[in-house]
DRENMARGU-917418 format. One record per residue (C-alpha): residue number from 1; residue in one letter; chain; z, x, y. Coordinates in nm, 2 decimals. Layout:
<rs>
<r><num>NUM</num><residu>a</residu><chaine>A</chaine><w>Z</w><u>X</u><v>Y</v></r>
...
</rs>
This chain:
<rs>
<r><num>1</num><residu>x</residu><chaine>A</chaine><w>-0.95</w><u>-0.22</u><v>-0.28</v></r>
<r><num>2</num><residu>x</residu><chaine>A</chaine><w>-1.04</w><u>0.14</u><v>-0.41</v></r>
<r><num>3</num><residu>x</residu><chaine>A</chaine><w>-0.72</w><u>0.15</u><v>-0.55</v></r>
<r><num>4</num><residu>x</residu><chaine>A</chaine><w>-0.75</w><u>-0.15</u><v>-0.75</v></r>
<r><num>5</num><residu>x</residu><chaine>A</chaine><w>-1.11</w><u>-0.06</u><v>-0.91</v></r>
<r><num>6</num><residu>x</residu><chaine>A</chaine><w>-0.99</w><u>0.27</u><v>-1.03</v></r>
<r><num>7</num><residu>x</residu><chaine>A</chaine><w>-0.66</w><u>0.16</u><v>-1.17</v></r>
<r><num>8</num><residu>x</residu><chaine>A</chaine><w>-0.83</w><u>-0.09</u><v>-1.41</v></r>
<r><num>9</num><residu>x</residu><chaine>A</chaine><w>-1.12</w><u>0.19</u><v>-1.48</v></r>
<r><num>10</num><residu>x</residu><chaine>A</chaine><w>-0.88</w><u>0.43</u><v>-1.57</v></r>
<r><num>11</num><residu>x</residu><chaine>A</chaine><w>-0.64</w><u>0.16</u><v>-1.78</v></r>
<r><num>12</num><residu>x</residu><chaine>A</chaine><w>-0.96</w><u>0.06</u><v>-1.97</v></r>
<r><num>13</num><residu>x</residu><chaine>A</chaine><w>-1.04</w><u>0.40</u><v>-2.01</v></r>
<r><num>14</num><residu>x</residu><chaine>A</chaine><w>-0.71</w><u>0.56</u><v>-2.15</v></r>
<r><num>15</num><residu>x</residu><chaine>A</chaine><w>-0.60</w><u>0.23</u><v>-2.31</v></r>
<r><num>16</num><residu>x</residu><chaine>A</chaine><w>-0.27</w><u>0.22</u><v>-2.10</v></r>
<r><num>17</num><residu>x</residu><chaine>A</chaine><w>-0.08</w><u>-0.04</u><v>-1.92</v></r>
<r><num>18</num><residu>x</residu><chaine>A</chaine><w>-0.19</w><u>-0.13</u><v>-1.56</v></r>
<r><num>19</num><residu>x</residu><chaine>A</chaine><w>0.15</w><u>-0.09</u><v>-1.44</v></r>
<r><num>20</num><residu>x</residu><chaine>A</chaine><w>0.16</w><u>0.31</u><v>-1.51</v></r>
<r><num>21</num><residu>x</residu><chaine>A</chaine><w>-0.11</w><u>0.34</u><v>-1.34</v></r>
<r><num>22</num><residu>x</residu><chaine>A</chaine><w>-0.01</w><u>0.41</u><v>-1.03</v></r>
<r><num>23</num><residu>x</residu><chaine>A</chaine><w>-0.13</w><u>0.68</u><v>-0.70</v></r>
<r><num>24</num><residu>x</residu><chaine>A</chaine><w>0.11</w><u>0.93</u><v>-0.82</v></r>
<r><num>25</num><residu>x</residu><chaine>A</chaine><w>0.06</w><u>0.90</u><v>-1.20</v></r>
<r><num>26</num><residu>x</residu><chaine>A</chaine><w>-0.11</w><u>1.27</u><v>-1.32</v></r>
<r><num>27</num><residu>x</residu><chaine>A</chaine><w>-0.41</w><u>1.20</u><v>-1.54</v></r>
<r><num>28</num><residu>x</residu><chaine>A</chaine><w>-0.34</w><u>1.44</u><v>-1.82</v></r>
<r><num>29</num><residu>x</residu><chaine>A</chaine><w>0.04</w><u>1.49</u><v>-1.83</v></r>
<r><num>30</num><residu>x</residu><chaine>A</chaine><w>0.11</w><u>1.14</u><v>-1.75</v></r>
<r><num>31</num><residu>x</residu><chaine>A</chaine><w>-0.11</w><u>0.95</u><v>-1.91</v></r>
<r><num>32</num><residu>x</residu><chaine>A</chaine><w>-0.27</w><u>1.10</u><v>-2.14</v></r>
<r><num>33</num><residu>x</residu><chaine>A</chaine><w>-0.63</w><u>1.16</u><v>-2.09</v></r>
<r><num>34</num><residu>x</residu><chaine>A</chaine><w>-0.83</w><u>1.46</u><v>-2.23</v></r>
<r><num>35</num><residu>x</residu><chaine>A</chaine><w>-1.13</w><u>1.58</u><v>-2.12</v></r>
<r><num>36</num><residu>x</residu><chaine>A</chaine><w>-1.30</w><u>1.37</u><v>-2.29</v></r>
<r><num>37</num><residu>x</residu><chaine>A</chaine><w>-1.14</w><u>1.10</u><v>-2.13</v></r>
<r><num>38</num><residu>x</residu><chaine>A</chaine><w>-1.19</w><u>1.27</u><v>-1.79</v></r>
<r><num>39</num><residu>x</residu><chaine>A</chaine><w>-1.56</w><u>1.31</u><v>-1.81</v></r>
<r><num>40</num><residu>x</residu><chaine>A</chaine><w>-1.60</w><u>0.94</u><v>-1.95</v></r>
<r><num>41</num><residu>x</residu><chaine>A</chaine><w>-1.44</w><u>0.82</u><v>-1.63</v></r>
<r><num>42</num><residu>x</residu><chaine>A</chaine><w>-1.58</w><u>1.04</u><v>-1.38</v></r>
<r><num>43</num><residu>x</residu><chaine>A</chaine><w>-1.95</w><u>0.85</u><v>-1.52</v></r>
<r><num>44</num><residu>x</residu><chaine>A</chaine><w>-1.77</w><u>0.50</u><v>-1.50</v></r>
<r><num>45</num><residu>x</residu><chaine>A</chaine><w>-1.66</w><u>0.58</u><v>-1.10</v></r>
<r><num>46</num><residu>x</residu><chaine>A</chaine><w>-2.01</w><u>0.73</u><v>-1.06</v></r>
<r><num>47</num><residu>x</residu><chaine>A</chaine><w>-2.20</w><u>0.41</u><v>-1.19</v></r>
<r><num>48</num><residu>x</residu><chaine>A</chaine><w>-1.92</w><u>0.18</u><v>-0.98</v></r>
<r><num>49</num><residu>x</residu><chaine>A</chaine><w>-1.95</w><u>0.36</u><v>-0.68</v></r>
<r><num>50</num><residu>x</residu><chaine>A</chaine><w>-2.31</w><u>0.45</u><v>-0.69</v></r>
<r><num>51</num><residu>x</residu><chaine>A</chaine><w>-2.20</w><u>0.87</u><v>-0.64</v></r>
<r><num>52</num><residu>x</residu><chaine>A</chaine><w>-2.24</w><u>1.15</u><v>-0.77</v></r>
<r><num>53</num><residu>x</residu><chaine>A</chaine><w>-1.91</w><u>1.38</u><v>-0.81</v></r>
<r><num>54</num><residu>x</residu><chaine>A</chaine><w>-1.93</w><u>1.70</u><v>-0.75</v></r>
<r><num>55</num><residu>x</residu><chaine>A</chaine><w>-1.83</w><u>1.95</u><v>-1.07</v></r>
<r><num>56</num><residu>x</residu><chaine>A</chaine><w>-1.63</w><u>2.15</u><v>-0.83</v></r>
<r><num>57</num><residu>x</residu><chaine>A</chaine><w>-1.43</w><u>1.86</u><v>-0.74</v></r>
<r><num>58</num><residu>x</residu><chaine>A</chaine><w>-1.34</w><u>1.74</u><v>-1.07</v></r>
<r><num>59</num><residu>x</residu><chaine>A</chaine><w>-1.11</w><u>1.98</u><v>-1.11</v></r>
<r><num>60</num><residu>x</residu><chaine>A</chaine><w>-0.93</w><u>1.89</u><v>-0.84</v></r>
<r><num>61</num><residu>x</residu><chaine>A</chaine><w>-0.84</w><u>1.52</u><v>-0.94</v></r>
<r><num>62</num><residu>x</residu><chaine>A</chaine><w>-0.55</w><u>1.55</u><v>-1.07</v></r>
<r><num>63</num><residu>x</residu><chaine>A</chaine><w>-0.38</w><u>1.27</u><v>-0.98</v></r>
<r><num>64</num><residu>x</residu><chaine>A</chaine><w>-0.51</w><u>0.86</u><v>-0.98</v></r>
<r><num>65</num><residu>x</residu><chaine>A</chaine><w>-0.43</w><u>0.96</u><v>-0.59</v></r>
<r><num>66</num><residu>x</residu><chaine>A</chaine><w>-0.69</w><u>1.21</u><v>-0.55</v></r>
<r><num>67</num><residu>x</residu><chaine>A</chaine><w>-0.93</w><u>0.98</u><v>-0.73</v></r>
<r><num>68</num><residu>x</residu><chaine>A</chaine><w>-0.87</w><u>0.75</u><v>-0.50</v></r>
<r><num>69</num><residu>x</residu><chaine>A</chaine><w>-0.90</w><u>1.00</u><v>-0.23</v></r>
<r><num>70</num><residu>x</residu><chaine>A</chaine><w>-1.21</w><u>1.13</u><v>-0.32</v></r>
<r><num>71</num><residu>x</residu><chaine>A</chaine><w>-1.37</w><u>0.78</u><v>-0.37</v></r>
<r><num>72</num><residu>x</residu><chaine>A</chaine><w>-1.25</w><u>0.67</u><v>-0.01</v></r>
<r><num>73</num><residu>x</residu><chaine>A</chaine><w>-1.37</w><u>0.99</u><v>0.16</v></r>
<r><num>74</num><residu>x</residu><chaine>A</chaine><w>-1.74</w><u>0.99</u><v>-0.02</v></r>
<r><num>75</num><residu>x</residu><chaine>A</chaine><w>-1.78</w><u>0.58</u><v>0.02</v></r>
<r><num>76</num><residu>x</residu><chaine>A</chaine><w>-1.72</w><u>0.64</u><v>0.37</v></r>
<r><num>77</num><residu>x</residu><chaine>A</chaine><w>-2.02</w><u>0.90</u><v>0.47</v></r>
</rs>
């Protein structure tokens, strides 16, 4: 279910196809977002999640995997 929702946010976001979009996909190398793009969709996972990422941990997501990760683990407290 998490995996879905951040998929489509981050297709939307970086105007790529769903089907790239996958757990192991890297955000910047593979598909193209900039920081820019990164900060944008760290607000739309805040608003759809109702959290508030942590700066420190931004860095980290890397991957749509640790996105997914880091959504699963906060929704979960």
């Amino acid at each position: 279910m998490v995996f879905e929702t951040v998929s489509k946010l981050i297709a939307d976001q970086l105007k790529v196809s769903a089907d790239k979009v996958v757990p192991e996909a890297r955000l910047v190398e593979d598909l193209g977002a900039d920081s820019a793009n990164i900060m944008v969709l760290i607000m739309d996972l805040e608003d759809e999640y109702q959290l508030q990422v942590e700066d420190s941990a931004i860095t980290e997501l890397k991957t749509v995997g640790d996105i997914v990760t880091y959504i699963e683990k906060a929704t979960s407290k």
